[in-house]
C-alpha positions as a Python dict, from the first residue, in 0.01 Angstrom:
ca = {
    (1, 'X'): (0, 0, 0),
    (2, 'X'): (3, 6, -367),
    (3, 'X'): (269, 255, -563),
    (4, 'X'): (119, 463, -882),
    (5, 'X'): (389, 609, -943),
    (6, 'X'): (701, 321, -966),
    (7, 'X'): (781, 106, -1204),
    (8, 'X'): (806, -156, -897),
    (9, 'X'): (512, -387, -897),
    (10, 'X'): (449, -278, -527),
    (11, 'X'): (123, -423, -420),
    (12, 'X'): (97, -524, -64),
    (13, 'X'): (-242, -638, -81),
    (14, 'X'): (-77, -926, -327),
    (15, 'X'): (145, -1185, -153),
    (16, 'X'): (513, -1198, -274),
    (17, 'X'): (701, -993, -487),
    (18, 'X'): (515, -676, -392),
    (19, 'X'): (566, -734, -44),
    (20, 'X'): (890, -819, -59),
    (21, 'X'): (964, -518, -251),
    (22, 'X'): (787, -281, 40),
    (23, 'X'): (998, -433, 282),
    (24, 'X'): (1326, -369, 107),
    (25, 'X'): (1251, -2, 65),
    (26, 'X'): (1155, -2, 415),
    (27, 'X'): (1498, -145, 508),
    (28, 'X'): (1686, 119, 305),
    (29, 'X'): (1477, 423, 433),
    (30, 'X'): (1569, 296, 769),
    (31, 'X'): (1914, 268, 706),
    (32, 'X'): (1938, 616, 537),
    (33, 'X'): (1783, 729, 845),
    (34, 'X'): (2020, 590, 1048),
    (35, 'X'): (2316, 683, 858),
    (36, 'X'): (2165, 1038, 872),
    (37, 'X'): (2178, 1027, 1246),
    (38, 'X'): (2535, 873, 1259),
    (39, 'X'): (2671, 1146, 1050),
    (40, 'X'): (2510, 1408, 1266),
    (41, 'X'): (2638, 1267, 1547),
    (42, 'X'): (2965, 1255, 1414),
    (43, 'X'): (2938, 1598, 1274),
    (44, 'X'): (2899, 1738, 1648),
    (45, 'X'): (3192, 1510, 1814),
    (46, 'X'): (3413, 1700, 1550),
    (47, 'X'): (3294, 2038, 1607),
    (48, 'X'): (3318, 1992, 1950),
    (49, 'X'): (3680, 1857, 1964),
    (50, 'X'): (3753, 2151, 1756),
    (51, 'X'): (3593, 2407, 2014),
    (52, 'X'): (3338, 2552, 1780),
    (53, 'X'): (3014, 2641, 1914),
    (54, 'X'): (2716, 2357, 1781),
    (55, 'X'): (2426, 2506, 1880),
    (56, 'X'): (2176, 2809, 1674),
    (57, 'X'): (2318, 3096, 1627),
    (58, 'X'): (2257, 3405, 1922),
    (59, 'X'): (1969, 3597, 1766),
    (60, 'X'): (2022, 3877, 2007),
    (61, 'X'): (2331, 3985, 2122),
    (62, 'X'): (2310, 4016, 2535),
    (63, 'X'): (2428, 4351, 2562),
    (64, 'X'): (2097, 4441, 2336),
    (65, 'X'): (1857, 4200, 2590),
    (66, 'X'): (2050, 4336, 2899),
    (67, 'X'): (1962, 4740, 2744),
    (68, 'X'): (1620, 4604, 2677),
    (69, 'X'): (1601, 4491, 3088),
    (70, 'X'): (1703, 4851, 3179),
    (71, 'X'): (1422, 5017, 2982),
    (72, 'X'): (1174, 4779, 3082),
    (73, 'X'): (1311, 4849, 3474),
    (74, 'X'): (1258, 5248, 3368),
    (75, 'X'): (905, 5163, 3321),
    (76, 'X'): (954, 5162, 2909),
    (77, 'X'): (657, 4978, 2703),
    (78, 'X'): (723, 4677, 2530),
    (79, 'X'): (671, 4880, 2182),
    (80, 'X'): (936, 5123, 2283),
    (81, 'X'): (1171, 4878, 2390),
    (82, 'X'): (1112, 4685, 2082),
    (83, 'X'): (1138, 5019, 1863),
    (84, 'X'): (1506, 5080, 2046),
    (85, 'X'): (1650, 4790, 2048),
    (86, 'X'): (1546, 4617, 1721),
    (87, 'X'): (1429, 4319, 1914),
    (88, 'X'): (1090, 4242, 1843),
    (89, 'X'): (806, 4214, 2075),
    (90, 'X'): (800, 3853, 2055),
    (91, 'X'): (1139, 3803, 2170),
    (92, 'X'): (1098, 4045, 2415),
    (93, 'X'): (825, 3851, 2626),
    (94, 'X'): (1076, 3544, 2665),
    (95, 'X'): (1405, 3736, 2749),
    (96, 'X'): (1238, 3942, 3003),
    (97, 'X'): (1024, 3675, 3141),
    (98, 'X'): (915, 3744, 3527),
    (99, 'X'): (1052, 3650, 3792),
    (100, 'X'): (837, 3684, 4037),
    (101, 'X'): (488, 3539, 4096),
    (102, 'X'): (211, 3741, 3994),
    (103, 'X'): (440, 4026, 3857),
    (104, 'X'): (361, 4128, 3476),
    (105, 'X'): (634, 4283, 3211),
    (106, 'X'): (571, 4661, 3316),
    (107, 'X'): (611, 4527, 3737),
    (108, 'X'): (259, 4621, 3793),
    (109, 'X'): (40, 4325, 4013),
}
């Protein structure tokens, strides 16, 4: 590796001081990384002891997916459902997912 753009005379393909110089950036890139992990971790153990919720946020609300079920059971299209509910059609395909083998969205075989 050879660095254009710091000052560092970081040539690898030279022996000494350019080597040694890759490997202490290494070393510190590694150790951010790990620091970055440690305070993550640490991050969670607090939210959790304080009972907040740590994961993403609920995109849709269940009492919208749970609407969206009903009209898909009344035989509503995907593009209606989406239309109604605000939930797009996307999102739609995962929270009504089938249950049963060879089913489709709309219950048809």
């Amino acid at each position: 590796m050879r660095s254009l753009a710091d000052p560092l005379p970081i040539n690898t393909a030279d022996k000494g001081m350019g080597r040694i110089a890759f490997l202490l950036l290494a070393l510190f890139a590694e150790m951010e990384r790990t620091f970055t992990a440690e305070r993550a971790a640490h991050a969670r153990a607090v939210a959790e002891a304080s009972s907040r919720r740590i994961r993403r946020p609920v995109a849709h609300p269940a009492d919208k997916i749970e609407y969206a079920r009903l009209l898909k059971q009344q035989g509503s299209s995907l593009g209606e459902i989406a239309t109604k509910t605000g939930i797009p059609k996307t999102s739609l395909h995962r929270h009504l997912a089938v249950s049963g083998p060879g089913e489709t969205l709309n219950g048809t075989y």
